[in-house]
C-alpha positions in Angstrom: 0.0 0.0 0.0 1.2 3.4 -0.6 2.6 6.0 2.1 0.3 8.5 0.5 -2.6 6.3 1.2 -2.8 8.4 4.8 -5.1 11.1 4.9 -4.5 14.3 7.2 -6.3 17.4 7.8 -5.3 20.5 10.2 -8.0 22.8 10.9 -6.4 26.2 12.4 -8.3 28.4 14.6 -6.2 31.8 14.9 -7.1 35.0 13.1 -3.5 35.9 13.1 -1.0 34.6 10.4 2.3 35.2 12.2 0.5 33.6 15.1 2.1 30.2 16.6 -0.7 28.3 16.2 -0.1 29.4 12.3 3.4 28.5 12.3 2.7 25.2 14.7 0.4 24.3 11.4 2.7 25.2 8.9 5.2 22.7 10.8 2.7 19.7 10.9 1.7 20.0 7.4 5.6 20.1 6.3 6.0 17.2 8.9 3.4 15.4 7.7 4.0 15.9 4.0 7.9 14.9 4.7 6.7 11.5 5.4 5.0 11.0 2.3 1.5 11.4 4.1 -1.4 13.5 2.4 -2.1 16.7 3.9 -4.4 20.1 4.0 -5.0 23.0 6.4 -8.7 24.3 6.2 -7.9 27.8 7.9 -10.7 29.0 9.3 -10.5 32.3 9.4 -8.7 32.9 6.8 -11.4 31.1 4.8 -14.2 33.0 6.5 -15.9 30.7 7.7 -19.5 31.7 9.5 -19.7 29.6 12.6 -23.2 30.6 13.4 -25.2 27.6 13.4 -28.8 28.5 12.0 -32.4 27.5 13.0 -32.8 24.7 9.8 -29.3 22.9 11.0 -30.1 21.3 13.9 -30.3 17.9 13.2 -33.9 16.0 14.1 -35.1 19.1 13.7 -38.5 19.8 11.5 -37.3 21.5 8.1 -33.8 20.4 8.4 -31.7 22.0 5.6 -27.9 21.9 6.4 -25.4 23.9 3.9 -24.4 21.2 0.9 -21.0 22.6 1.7 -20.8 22.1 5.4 -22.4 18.3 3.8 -19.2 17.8 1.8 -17.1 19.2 4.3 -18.4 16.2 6.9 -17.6 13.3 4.0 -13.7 14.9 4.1 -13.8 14.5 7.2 -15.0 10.8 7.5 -12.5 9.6 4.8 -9.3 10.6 7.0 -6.7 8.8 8.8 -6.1 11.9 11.1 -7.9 15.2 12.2 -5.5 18.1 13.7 -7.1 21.1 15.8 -4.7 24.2 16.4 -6.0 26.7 18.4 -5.6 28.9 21.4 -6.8 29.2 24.5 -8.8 32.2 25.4 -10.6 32.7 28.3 -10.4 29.6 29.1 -11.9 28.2 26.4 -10.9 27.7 22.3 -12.0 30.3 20.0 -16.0 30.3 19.8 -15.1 30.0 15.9 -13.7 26.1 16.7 -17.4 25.4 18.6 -19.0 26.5 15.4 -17.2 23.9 13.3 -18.4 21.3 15.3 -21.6 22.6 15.5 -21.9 23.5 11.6 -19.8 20.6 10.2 -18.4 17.9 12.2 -21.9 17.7 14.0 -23.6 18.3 10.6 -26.3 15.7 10.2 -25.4 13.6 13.5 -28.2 13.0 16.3 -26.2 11.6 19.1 -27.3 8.1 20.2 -30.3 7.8 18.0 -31.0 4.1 16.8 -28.7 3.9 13.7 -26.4 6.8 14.3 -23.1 6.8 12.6 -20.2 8.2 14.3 -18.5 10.1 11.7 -14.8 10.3 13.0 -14.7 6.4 14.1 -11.6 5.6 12.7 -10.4 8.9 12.6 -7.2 9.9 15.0 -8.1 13.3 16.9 -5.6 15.7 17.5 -5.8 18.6 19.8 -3.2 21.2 19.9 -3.3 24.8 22.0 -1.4 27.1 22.9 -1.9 29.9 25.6 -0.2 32.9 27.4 -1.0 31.6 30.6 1.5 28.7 32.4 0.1 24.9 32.4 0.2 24.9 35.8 -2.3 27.5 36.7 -4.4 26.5 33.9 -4.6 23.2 35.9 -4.9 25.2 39.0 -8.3 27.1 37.5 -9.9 23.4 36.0 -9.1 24.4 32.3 -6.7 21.7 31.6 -9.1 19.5 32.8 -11.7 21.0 30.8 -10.8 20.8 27.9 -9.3 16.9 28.4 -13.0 16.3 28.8 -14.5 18.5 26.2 -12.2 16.5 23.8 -10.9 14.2 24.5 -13.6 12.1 26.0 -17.2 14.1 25.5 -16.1 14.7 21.2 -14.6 11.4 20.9 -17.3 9.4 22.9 -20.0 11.4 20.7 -18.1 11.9 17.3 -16.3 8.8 17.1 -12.1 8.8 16.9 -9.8 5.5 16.7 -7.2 7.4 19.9 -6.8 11.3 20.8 -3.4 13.2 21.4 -3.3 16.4 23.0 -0.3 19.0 22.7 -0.4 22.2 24.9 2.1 24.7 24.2 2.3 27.0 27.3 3.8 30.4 28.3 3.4 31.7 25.2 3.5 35.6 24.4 5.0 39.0 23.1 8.0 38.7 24.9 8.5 35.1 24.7 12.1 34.0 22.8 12.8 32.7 19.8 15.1 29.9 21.1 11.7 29.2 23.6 9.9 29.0 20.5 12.2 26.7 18.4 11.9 25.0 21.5 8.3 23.9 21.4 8.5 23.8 17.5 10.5 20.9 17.6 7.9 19.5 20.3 5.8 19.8 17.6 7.8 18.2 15.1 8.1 14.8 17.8 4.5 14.7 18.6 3.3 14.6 14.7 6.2 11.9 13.7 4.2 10.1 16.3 1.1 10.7 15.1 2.2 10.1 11.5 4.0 6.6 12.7 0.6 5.2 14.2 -1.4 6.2 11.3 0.8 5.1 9.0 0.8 1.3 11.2 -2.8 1.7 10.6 -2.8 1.6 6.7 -0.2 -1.0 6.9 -2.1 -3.0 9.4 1.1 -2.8 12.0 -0.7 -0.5 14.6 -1.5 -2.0 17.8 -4.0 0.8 18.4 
């Protein structure tokens, strides 16, 4: 089986381009490209995407009408091999733009545990990576960390569907921070997707153990 047979999508959450989470994409998709996998980045603000859910795309809903590209959007999603979030963390919480995607496209036709529901990331491997200006430590402190563990990496992947989730959080990060701090957690980065790219590529090859 080909290398390029895995399939990899980052979805970045930052309006600003010279922002880490922008280069911690950039990285990933050269990472992931340098072992021969397939890769994107669906930026979402760059794309201007609206992340207002509207009263006809509730699913179960009576005159259900969800956008044929949010539709088309969800059958990407299904047919990868691994799904990367970048984002920061404001106010304790990802970017209201991120909620929207799940709202508008990853929840897109889904009715949680209704007879005959699908799971549309089941064999997908979820990938969370933030970053904040606050330490890790007193994220912890406030419940965040632990937030946002159970926001995704057990309530989205218990009612989504994903094969395993990773988590990445790049802390301390501001204005003043160094660039040798920076290279720093880049090449954090650069470890945590050759192990992501490793396991996904076991899968295709039928050598992963999970």
């Amino acid at each position: 089986m080909a290398l390029t047979s895995v399939k990899q999508r980052i979805v970045l959450c930052h309006p600003d381009t010279e922002s880490l989470c922008s280069a911690i994409a950039k990285r990933w998709l050269v990472r992931a490209q340098g072992h021969h996998q397939e890769c994107e980045v669906r930026d979402l603000y760059a794309d201007g995407f609206d992340p207002v859910l509207k009263s006809n795309e509730q699913p179960g809903k009576q005159g259900y009408a969800p956008l044929e590209a949010n539709l088309a959007e969800l059958e990407v999603l299904k047919a990868l091999d691994v799904l990367v979030f970048v984002y920061p963390i404001w106010f304790g919480s990802p970017p209201a733009m991120l909620k929207g995607y799940f709202e508008r496209v990853v929840g897109c036709g889904n009715v949680v545990n209704t007879p005959g529901h699908t799971k549309p990331l089941a064999g997908v491997r979820l990938v969370s990576i933030c970053t904040s200006g606050a330490r890790g430590v007193w994220l912890a402190e406030k419940g965040v960390t632990g937030a946002l563990h159970t926001i995704f990496d057990q309530y989205v992947s218990e009612a989504f569907g994903s094969k395993k989730t990773y988590r990445l959080h790049l802390d301390s990060i501001d204005e003043r921070t160094d660039d040798f701090f920076i290279r720093t957690r880049l090449a954090d980065v650069d470890q945590f997707a050759d192990q992501v790219c490793a396991d996904a590529y076991g899968d295709v090859r039928g050598l992963s153990p999970s």
